[in-house]
C-alpha positions in Angstrom: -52.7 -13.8 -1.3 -51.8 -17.3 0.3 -48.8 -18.3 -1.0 -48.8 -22.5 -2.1 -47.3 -24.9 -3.9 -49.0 -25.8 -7.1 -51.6 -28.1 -7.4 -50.2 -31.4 -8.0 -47.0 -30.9 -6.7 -45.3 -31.3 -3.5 -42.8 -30.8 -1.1 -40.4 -34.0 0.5 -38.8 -33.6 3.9 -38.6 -35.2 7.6 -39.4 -38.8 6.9 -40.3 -38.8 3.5 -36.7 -38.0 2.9 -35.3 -40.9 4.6 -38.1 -43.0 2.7 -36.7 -41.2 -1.0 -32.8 -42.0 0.3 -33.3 -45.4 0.8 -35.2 -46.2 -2.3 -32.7 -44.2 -4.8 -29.7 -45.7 -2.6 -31.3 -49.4 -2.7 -31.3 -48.7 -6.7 -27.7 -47.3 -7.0 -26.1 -50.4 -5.3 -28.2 -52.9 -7.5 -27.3 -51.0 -10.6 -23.9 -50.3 -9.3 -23.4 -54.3 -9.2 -25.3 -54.8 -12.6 -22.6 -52.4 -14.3 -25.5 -49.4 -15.2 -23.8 -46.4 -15.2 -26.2 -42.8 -14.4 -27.5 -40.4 -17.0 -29.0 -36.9 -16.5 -31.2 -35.4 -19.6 -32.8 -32.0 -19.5 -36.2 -31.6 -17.7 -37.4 -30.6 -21.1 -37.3 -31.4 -24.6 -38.4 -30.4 -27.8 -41.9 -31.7 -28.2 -41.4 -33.7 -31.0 -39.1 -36.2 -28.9 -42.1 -37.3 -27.0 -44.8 -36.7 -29.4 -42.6 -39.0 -32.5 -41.8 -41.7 -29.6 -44.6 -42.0 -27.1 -47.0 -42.0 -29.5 -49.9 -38.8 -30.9 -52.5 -41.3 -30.3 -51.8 -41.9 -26.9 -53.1 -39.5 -23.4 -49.9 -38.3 -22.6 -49.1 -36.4 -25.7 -53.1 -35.9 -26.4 -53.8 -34.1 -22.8 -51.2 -34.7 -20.0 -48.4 -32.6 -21.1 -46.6 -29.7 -20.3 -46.1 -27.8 -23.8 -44.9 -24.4 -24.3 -43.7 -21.9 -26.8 -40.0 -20.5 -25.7 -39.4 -16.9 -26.8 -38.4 -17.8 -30.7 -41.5 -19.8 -30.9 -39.9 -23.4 -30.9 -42.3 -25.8 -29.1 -41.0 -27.2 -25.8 -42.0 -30.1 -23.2 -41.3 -31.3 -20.0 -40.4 -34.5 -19.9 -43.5 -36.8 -18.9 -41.6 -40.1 -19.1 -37.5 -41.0 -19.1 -36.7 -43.5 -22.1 -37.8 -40.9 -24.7 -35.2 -38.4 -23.7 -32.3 -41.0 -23.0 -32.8 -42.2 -26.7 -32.6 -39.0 -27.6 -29.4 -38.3 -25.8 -27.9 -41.5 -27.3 -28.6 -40.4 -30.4 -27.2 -37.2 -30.7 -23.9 -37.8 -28.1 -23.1 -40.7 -31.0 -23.3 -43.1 -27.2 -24.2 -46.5 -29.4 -21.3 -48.8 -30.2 -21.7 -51.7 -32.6 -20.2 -54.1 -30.0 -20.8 -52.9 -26.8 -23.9 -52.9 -24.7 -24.6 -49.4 -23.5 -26.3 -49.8 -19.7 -27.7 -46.2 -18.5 -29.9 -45.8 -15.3 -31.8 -42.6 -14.7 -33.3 -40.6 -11.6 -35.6 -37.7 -12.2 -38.6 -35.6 -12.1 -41.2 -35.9 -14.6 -44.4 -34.4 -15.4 -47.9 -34.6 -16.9 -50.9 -32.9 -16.6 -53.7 -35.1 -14.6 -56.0 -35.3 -11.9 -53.7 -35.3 -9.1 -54.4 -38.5 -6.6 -53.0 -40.3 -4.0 -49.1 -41.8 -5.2 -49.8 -39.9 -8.7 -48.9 -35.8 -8.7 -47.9 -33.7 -11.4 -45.0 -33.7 -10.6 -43.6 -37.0 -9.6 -40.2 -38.4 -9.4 -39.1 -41.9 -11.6 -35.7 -43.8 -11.5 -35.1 -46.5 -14.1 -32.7 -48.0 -16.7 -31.9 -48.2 -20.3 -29.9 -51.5 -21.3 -29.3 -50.3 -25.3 -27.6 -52.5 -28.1 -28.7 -56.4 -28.2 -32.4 -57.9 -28.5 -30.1 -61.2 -26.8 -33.4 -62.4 -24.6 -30.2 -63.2 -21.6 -30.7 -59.1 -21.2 -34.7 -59.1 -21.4 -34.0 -61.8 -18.2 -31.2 -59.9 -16.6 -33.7 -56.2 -17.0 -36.4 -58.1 -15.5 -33.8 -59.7 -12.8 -33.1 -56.0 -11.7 -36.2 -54.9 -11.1 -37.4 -58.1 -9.0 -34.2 -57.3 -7.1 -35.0 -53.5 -6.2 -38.4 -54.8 -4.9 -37.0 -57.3 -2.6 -34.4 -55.6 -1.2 -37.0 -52.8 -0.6 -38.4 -55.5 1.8 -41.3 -56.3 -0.6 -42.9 -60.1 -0.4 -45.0 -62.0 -2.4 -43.9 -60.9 -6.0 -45.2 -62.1 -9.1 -43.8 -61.1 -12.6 -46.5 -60.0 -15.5 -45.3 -61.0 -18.2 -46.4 -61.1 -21.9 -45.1 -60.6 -25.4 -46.3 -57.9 -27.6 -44.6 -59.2 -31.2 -42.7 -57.2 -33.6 -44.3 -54.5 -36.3 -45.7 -57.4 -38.3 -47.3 -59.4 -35.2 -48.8 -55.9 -34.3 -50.3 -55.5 -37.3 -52.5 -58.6 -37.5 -53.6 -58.6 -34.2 -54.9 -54.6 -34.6 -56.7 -55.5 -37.4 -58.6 -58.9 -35.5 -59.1 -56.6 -32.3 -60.3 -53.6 -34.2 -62.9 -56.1 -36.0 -63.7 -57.6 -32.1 -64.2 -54.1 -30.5 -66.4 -52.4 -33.6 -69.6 -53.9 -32.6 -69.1 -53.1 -28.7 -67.9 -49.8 -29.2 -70.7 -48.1 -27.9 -70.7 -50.1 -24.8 -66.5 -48.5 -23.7 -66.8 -45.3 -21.9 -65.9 -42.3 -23.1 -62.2 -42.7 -22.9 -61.6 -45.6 -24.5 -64.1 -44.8 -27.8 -61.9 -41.8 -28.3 -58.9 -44.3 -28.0 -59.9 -46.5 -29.6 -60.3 -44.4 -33.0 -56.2 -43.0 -32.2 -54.6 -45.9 -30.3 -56.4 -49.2 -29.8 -54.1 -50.3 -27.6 -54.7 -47.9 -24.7 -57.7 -49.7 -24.2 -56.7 -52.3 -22.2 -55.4 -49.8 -19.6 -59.1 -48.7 -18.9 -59.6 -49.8 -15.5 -63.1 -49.6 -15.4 -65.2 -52.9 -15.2 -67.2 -52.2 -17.8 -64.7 -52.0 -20.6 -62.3 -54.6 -18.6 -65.4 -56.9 -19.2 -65.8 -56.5 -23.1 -62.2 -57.4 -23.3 -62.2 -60.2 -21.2 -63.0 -62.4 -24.2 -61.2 -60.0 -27.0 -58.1 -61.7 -29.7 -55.0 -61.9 -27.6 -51.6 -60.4 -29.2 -49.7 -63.5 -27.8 -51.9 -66.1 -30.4 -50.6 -63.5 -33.3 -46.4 -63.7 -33.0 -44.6 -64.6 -35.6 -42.3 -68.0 -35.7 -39.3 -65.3 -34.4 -41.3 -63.6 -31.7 -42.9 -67.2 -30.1 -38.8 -68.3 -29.9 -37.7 -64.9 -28.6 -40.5 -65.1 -25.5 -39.8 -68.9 -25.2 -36.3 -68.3 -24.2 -36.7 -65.2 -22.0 -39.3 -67.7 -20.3 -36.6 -70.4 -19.4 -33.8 -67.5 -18.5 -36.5 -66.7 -15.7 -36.4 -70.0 -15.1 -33.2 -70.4 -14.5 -33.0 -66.9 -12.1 -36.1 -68.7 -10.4 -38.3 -65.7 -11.0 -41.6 -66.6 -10.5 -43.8 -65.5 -13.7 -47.3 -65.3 -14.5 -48.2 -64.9 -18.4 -51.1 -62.3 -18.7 -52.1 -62.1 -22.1 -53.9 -58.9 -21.7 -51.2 -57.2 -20.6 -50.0 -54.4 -23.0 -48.4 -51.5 -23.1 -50.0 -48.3 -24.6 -46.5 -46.7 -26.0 -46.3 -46.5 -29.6 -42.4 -47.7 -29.2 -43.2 -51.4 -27.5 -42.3 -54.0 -28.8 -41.7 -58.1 -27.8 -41.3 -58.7 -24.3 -43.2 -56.2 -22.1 -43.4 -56.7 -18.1 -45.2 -55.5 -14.8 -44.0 -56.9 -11.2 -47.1 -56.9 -8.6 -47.4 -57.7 -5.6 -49.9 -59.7 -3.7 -50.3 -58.0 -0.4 -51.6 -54.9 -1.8 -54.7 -54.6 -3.3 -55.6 -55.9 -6.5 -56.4 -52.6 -8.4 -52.9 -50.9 -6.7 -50.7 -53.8 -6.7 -48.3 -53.1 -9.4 -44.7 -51.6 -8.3 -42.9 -51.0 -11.8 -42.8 -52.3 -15.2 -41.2 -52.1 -18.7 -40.4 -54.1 -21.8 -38.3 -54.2 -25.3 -38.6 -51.1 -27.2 -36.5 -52.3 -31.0 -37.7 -49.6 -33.1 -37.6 -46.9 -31.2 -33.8 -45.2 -32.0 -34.5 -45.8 -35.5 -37.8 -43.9 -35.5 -35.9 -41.0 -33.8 -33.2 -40.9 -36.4 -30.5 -42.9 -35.3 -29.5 -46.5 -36.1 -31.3 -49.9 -36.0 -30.5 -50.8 -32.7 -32.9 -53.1 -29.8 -33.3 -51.4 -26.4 -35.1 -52.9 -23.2 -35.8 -50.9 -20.3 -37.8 -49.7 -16.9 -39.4 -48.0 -15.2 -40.6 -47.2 -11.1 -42.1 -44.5 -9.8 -40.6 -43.4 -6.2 -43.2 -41.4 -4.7 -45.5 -44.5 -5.5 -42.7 -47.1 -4.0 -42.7 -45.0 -1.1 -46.4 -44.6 -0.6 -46.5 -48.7 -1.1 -43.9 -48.6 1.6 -45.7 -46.9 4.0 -48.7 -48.8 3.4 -47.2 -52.1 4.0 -45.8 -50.9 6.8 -41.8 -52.0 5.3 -39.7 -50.2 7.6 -35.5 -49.9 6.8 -32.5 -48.8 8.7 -31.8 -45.1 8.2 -28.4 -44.5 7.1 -26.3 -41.8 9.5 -23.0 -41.3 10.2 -22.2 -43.4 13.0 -21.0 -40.3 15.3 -23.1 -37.1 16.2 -21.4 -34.5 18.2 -23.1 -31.9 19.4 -21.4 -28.7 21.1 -23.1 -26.9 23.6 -21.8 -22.9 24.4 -22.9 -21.1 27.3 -22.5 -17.9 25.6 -21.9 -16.2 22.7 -17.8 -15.5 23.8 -18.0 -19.1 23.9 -19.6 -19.9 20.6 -16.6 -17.6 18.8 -14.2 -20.1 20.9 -15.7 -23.3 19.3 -15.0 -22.3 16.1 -11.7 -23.6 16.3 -13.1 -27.2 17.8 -16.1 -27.5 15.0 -13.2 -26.8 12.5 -11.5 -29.3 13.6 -14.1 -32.5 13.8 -15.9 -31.4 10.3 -11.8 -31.7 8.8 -11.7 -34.8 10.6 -15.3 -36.0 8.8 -17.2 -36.1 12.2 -20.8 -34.9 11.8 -21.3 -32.4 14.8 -22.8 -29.0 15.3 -23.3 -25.8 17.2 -26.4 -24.6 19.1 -26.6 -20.8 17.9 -29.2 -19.8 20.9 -28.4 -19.9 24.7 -31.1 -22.5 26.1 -31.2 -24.1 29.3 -28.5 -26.6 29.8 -31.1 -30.0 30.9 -33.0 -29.1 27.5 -29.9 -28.6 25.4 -28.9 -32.2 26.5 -31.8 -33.4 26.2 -32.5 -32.1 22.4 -29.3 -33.4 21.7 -30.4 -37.2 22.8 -34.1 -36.7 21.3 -32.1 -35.9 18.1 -29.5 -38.5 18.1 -26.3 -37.3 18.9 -23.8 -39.4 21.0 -21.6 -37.0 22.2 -21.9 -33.2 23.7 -19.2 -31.1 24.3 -20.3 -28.3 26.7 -17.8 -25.3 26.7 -18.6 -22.7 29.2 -16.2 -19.9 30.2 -14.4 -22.5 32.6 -13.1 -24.0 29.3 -12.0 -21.3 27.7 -9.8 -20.3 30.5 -8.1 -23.9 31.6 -8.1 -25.4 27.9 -9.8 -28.8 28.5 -12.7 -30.0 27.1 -15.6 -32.3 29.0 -17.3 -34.7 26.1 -20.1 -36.6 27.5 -21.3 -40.2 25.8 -24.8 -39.6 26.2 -25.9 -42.9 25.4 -23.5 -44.6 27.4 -23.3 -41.7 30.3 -19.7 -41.8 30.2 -17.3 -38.4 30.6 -14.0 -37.9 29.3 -11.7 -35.2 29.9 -9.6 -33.6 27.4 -6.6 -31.0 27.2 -8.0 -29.6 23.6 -4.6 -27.4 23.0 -2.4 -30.4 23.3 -4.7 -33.8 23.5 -6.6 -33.0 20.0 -6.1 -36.1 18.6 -7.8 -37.7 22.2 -10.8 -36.4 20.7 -10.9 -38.9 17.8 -9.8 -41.7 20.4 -12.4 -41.1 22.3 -15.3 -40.5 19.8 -13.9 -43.2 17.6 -14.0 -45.7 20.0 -17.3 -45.5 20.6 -18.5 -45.8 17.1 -22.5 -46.7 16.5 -24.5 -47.8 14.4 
């Protein structure tokens, strides 16, 4: 039997590491400086967490997710989205203050179960953040403000912010019942998806992204003509924060968002040099009732969220190349045998306690492609140590990018080592 990963899974290394580093990195900084601090939550829950708060009406809790029965018959989940299990964690850890602002960020694997395509697996990997405790719109701007951030730093161009409000309970309300009246007599004319979500979650309709249905609701009620007085203010002032931050915005009425636990501002960042159909990079909104629904108090929340694998699939496409972040000095020791390997010991001891990044070649090679490995792999310096070595005491380290030599007594010299290698320092 071929062994294999499972279907909609992967594995990350070589470049696609470097890709992943950078992208999480990026985000640590720019929450770092926006005072988020990290959260971890379990890679599963009990079902109910995401069934109560995503929504029973909605695909993910319908068909995309991973549900079992643990040993004493409780029902279990992995997590197919992040803000679910964060409020959950706030909940119970007793995390909410009644005058502080609690700012989380989160980096994990999630999963659901669907057709596995290009920049959507399985399993798939999501970082984003939680700002908990006001519905002030100055943190609806300053959440938004983030994400636009992330993207250009990530060397993204051309960004526009979707944005759109989705009311409170009440505004909700009124508009379901006008678009449930608009969509009865064209119901036949969705596709099979959207009839069936239709009848548990209207809502989800609008993500159908076939023409057919995008057509019947390109004339359907918009949510944004049924806020209330409070909801129209809210969205107004968000709007001139933007403003202010010179985010440029778009208003798209259509857009919604198919989570039961949405509410008021809701948001998408695209971006114009990709394709029209794959041009969105991340996205989120204000989510008021949600901690109450899961049994804690009546707080507001606003959050985010960005898929990496997909940022880094975008990446590539766009061709946005970065600067790969090394250590600025590679050693590399070459031994000429394996008496000679037992001698370096003492050397590699001593550069890893001094923080240099260096290493060892375990197999005898030829001495030209040893050197020349080193260089292909980026290493600065070599030290070769050959039986000579051993029996006067001196080292020979080679620059190999500036094909310099420098000769050192290693019993007595030691800290020449450091002179040497830290005088020479790239970037």
């Amino acid at each position: 039997m071929k062994i294999s990963s499972p279907r909609g899974t992967s594995d990350i290394y070589g470049e696609d590491i470097d890709y992943r580093n950078f992208i999480i990195n990026t985000a640590r900084k720019i929450f770092e400086i926006f005072n988020y601090s990290e959260i971890i939550t379990p890679a599963f829950e009990y079902t109910q967490v995401f069934s109560r708060s995503i929504g029973e009406g909605t695909d993910i809790v319908q068909k995309e997710m991973y549900t079992f029965m643990d040993r004493k018959g409780r029902s279990l989940t992995l997590r197919p989205e992040g803000t679910a299990s964060i409020v959950r964690a706030v909940i119970e850890n007793k995390m909410y203050s009644e005058n502080m602002l609690l700012k989380l960020f989160y980096i994990g694997n999630m999963f659901r179960y669907e057709r596995p395509q290009k920049g959507r697996m399985r399993e798939f990997w999501q970082l984003g953040i939680e700002s908990i405790g006001t519905d002030n719109p100055v943190i609806d701007a300053e959440v938004i403000w983030i994400l636009n951030s992330f993207f250009i730093k990530l060397g993204f161009k051309n960004l526009i912010l979707l944005v759109n409000s989705m009311g409170c309970s009440r505004c909700r309300e009124k508009f379901l019942a006008e678009f449930k009246k608009y969509i009865k007599p064209e119901l036949g004319k969705l596709c099979n998806d959207c009839q069936n979500r239709f009848e548990k979650n209207p809502l989800r309709v609008f993500d159908c992204k076939k023409n057919s249905c995008k057509s019947i609701l390109a004339s359907s009620p918009e949510v944004s003509s049924y806020l209330c007085s409070g909801c129209k203010r809210n969205f107004k002032e968000v709007l001139e924060c933007l403003k202010i931050l010179k985010i440029k915005y778009r208003i798209d009425k259509n857009l919604v968002r198919g989570f039961d636990y949405y509410t008021k501002t809701i948001f998408e960042i695209i971006s114009e040099d990709l394709q029209s159909a794959q041009n969105a990079l991340g996205g989120g909104g204000r989510y008021d009732n949600l901690i109450s629904q899961l049994g804690g108090p009546e707080i507001p929340a606003i959050g985010f969220a960005v898929g990496i694998d997909r940022t880094m699939m975008l990446m590539k496409q766009l061709n946005l190349k970065f600067k790969k972040l090394t250590r600025k000095t590679r050693v590399y020791l070459i031994t000429m045998n394996k008496n000679c390997q037992i001698y370096s010991l003492d050397i590699l001891k001593y550069l890893r306690e001094m923080e240099v990044t260096c290493d060892i070649n375990f197999s005898n090679k030829n001495l030209k492609k040893e050197i020349k490995w080193a260089r292909d792999n980026n290493y600065n310096f070599i030290i070769i140590i050959g039986e000579d070595e051993i029996n006067s005491g001196s080292l020979t380290i080679k620059d190999i990018k500036k094909f310099k030599q420098y000769k050192v007594d290693w019993k007595n010299q030691k800290d020449k080592i450091m002179e040497i290698i830290g005088a020479n320092y790239y970037d």
